[in-house]
C-alpha positions, 0 to 999 in steps of 0.5 A: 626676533630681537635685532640689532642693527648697525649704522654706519655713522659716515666719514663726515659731518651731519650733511653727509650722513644718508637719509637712511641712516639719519631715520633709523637714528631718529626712530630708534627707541635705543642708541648704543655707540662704539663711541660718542667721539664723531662729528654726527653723534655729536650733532645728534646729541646736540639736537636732543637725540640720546645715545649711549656711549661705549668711550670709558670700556676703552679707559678699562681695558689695555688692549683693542681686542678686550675692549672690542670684546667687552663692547658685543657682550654688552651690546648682546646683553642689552639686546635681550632687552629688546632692539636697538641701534648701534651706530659706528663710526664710517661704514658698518664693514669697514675696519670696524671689528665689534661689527664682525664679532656681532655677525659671527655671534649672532646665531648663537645668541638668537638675535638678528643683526642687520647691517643697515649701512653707511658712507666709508671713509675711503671716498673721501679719502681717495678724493683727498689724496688724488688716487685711484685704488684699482691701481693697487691699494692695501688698507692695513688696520694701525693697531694691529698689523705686522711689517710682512704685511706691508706692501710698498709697491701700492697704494698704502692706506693706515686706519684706526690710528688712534693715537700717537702711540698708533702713530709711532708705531706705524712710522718706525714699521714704515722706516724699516722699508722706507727712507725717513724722509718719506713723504706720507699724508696725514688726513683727518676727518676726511670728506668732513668739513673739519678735514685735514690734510698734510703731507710730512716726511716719513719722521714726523708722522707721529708729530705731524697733527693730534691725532683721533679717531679720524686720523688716517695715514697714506703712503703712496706707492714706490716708484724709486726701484732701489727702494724694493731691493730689500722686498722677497718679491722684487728679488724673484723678479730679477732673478727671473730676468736673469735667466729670460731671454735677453737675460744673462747669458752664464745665468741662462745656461745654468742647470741643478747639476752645473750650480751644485758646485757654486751652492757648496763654495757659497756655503764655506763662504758663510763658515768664514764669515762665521769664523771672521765674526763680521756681521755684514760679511756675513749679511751678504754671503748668505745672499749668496746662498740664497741667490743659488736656492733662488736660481735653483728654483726658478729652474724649477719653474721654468721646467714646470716641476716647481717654484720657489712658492712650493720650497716655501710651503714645503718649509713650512709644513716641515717645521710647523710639524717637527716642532709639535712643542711649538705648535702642538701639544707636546711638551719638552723642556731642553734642547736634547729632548727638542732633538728627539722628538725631532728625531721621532718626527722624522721616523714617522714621515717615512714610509720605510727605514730599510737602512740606518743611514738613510737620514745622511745625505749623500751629497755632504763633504766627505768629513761631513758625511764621515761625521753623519754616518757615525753618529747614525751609527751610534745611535743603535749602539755601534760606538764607542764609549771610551776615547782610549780605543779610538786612540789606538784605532788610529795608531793601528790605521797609520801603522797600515797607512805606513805599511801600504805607502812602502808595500802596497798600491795606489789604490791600497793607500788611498783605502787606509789613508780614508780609514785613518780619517775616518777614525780621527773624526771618531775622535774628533766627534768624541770630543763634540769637535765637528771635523769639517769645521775644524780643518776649514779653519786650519785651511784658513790658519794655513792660508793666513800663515803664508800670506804673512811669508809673502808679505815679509818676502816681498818686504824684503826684496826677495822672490818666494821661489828662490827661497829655500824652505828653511828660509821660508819656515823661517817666517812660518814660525815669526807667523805662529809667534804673533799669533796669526790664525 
């Protein structure tokens, strides 16, 4: 059978190349390589060994993956003319992609590929830098990774940085995570004799050296805790502290019944900022937010029914699958056919529907729930398709309000008050005015308002409780002519 077989090129010059490698070079009647731009390949060729390069595929092409592409086919290409040798940079399995697109291929091709081995860079590397990896070390490939992946509390290794473009990118990842005076080493062509070695602050790892294809990035881990605060996992770890023993003593005792009240308060915290339009306000009530999902779930944890791993999975799973436009196949094209289909979704995860009002949760706000269980309602029918009906079905129930203040009950009023609120949000939701959402802002309105009487109150020497409320209307009307709301 036709084989290929790769051979790792070392990290190094010509001296540090295995004996092993340097045979099957020189007996090898055809040398193809990813590219010409090594310390060896190029003492090689100097000694009158000839090769083929694959250097201008990488000038044709505008991204890592077509040039990787375009590289196998050709090498699967020039294989049906017999066997050859394709010599990487480093070793064969160490960040070298057109290796792995040739092992899963080589099956459907009919052609054996062997990896003949080689040194790896990383050797060198960690002798350069003093470090050892079973402490915890990530090798992240620069032209392709993502800032979730990035794991400051180790040991961090940046390869194939190419470029400077490779090395600008890295650097604006890392300083989304990292202070920009970051001292970070820059190393080139580790273990070789042409080695280079410079550690800068994090902003001027794109200018520190001219980079290559020898050029790597290290980036020692955090030992500054502040500077995790920002990480998901370190947060997880506080909040475990606070509910351990010796931990916090309110935190300690909390349970999903006690907490139920602080989610509820966080959450109206999160509509004023909103309502206040202030972007940091809101940054750190959401923290708030999120601190009580967190507390629940470590609860969860801590009584072995689950974790804050599965709320995630959870998630997940339910969006992945109610967005089958995203990440299916169905198609929609506006934002009312993206609510049916979610609708539909969710129809098909139930095992029975014995009731429409299913879908609302009990736990709402009473004008929220109100809201739900209307447009619940609706949807099969039950609603009305004109305003003025709603109109006088709230004359009516404040007409029986009225009745059952003079005639009636406690409890008699307390039921037609609740029907006069159940139709205003009828008419509120006719309107697309979310009711809730409408009297927190009154709330607010009401609370800004008597704040202004207090302020000119005390302006003017005078104590709140002994003023009549015609005088305190007084400043409630100044209040509503400058405007405040």
């Amino acid at each position: 059978m036709t084989q290929i077989t790769i051979v790792g090129a070392g990290a190094g010059d010509l001296s540090q190349l295995s004996l092993g490698s340097y045979r099957t070079l020189q007996s090898a009647e055809r040398i193809f390589a990813r590219t010409l731009d090594h310390p060896v390949l190029r003492e090689l060729i100097e000694d009158g060994l000839s090769m083929t390069g694959f250097d201008a595929i990488y000038e044709d092409h505008n991204s890592f993956e077509s040039t990787y592409r375009a590289i196998v086919d050709r090498l699967f290409e020039e294989a049906k003319k017999g066997s050859l040798v394709y010599a990487v940079p480093g070793h064969p399995m160490m960040a070298e992609s057109t290796v792995q697109l040739l092992l899963e291929e080589q099956e459907i091709h009919g052609i054996e590929v062997i990896v003949a081995g080689g040194q790896s860079f990383l050797d060198a590397l960690f002798t350069a830098v003093r470090i050892d990896p079973i402490e915890g070390c990530q090798i992240l490939d620069a032209t392709r990774f993502a800032k979730p992946e990035v794991q400051v509390r180790n040991h961090l290794i940046f390869v194939q940085v190419y470029d400077q473009f490779t090395a600008s990118n890295v650097k604006l990842t890392l300083m989304e995570l990292l202070p920009d005076d970051y001292e970070v080493t820059v190393l080139q062509a580790a273990g070789s004799r042409d080695e280079k070695v410079i550690k800068v602050p994090l902003y001027e790892l794109d200018r520190a050296m001219e980079v290559n294809n020898l050029t790597a990035v290290y980036v020692p881990p955090v030992q500054d805790e502040k500077l995790l605060y920002h990480d998901f996992g370190w947060l997880r770890q506080v909040v475990a502290t606070l509910r351990a023993p010796g931990g916090c003593p309110w935190d300690m005792k909390q349970t999903h019944q006690s907490l139920k009240k602080y989610l509820i308060e966080e959450s109206y915290e999160v509509l004023e900022a909103i309502d206040e339009d202030d972007e940091d306000h809101l940054a750190d009530e959401l923290g708030d937010v999120l601190l009580q999902v967190l507390l629940h779930a470590q609860i969860g944890e801590e009584e072995g029914m689950f974790t804050v791993d599965d709320v995630i999975q959870n998630l997940s799973d339910k969006l992945i699958r109610r967005h089958p436009h995203v990440f299916g196949d169905e198609k929609v094209e506006t934002a009312e056919e993206v609510a049916g289909l979610w609708n539909r979704v969710k129809e098909g995860e139930k095992e029975t529907s014995p009731s429409q009002f299913d879908n609302v949760t009990k736990g709402l706000p009473g004008l929220m729930r109100a809201n739900e269980l209307q447009k619940s309602a609706a949807k099969v029918g039950f609603d009305w398709d004109e305003v003025e009906p709603i109109w006088q079905k709230i004359e009516e129930e404040l007409s029986e309000f009225k009745e059952a203040v003079q005639k009636k009950t406690f409890e008699d009023q307390e039921d037609e008050l609740g029907d006069l609120i159940f139709a205003l949000v009828n008419l509120a939701r006719f309107y697309k005015i979310d009711p809730e959402v409408a009297v927190h802002r009154t709330n607010q309105k009401f609370i800004a308002r008597f704040q202004h009487i207090e302020k000119r109150v005390k302006e003017k020497g005078l104590q709140l409780e002994k003023l009549s409320l015609e005088e305190l209307d007084h400043f409630w009307e100044e209040a509503k002519q400058k405007g405040i709301k």
